[in-house]
C-alpha positions as CSV (number, residue, x, y, z in Angstrom):
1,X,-31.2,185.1,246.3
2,X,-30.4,186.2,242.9
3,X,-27.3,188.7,242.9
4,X,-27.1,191.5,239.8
5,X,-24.2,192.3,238.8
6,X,-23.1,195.6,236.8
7,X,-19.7,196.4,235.6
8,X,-19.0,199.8,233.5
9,X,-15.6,201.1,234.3
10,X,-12.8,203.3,232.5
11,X,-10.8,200.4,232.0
12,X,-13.4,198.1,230.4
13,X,-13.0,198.3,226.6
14,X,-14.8,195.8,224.0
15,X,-11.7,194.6,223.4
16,X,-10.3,193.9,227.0
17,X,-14.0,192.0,227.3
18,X,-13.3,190.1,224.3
19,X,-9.6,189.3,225.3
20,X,-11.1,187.9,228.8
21,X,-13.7,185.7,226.9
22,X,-11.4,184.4,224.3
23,X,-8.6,183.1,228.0
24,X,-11.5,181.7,230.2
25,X,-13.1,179.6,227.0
26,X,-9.5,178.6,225.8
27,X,-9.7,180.5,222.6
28,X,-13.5,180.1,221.5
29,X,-14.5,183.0,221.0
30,X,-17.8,184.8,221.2
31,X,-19.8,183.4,224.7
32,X,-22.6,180.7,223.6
33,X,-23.9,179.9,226.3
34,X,-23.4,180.0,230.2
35,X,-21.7,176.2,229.9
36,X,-18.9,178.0,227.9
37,X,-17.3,179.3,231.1
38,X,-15.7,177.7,234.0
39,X,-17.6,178.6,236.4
40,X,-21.9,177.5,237.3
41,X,-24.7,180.3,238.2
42,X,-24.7,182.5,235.6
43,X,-28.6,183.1,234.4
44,X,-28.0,186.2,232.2
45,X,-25.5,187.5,230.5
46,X,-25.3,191.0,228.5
47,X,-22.4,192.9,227.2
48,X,-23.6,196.4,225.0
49,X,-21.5,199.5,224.3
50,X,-23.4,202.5,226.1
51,X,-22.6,206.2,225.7
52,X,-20.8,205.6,228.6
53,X,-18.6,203.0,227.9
54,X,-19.1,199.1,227.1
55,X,-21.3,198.1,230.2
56,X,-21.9,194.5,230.7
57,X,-25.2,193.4,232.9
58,X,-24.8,189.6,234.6
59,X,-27.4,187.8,237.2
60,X,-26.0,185.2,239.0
61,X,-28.3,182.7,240.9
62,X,-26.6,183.3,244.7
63,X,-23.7,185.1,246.1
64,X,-21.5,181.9,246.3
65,X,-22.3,181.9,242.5
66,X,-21.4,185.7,241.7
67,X,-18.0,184.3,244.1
68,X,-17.1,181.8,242.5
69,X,-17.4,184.3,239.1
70,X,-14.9,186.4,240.8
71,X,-12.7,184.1,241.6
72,X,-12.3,182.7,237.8
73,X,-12.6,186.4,236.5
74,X,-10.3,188.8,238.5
75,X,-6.3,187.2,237.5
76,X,-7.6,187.3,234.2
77,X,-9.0,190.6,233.7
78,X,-6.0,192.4,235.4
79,X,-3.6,190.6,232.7
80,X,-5.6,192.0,230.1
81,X,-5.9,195.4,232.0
82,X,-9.3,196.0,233.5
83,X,-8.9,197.8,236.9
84,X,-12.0,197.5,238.8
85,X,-14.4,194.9,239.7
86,X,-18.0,194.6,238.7
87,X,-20.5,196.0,241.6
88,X,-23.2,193.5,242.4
89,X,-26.6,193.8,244.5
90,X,-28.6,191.7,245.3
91,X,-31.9,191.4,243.5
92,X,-34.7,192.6,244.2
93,X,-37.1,191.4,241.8
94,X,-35.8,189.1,238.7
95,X,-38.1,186.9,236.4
96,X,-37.3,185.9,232.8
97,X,-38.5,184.5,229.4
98,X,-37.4,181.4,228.8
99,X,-37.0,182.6,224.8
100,X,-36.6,186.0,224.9
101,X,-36.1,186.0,221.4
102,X,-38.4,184.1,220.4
103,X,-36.0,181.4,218.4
């Protein structure tokens, strides 16, 4: 079952995000695709400032997959200084284009 996964806290800044990207892809930069981070089951990935704060919106295709995100995520976001951990439900309904965008 896929598992959604929402985080939007105080401590989550644009910059702390982009810090965390730029240590788990060993300096690259801006994310690509899923195969640019160390870890397999991430289907969707969004990151968006909100009028509440930079949100960012994953689904990850089990909860051994959303796990093993964790695992790879949570060292590295407390060096850079995000306090809490992303929430995560499980989904109830998820279906997707395979080009959302149309490219």
């Amino acid at each position: 079952m896929a598992v959604v996964a929402v985080h939007q806290v105080p401590s989550l800044t644009q910059e702390r995000y982009e810090e965390v990207v730029r240590r788990l892809t060993n300096g690259k930069g801006p994310l690509e695709s899923p195969s640019d981070l160390p870890f397999e089951g991430l289907l969707v990935h969004t990151a968006a400032q909100s009028e509440n704060g930079f949100l960012i919106f994953d689904v990850f295709e089990s909860e051994e997959a959303f796990s093993r995100f964790s695992e790879a995520i949570r060292p590295v976001a407390q060096e850079v200084g995000i306090e809490d951990p992303p929430k995560a439900y499980p989904a109830h309904t998820f279906i997707w284009s395979a080009d959302p965008l149309g490219d």
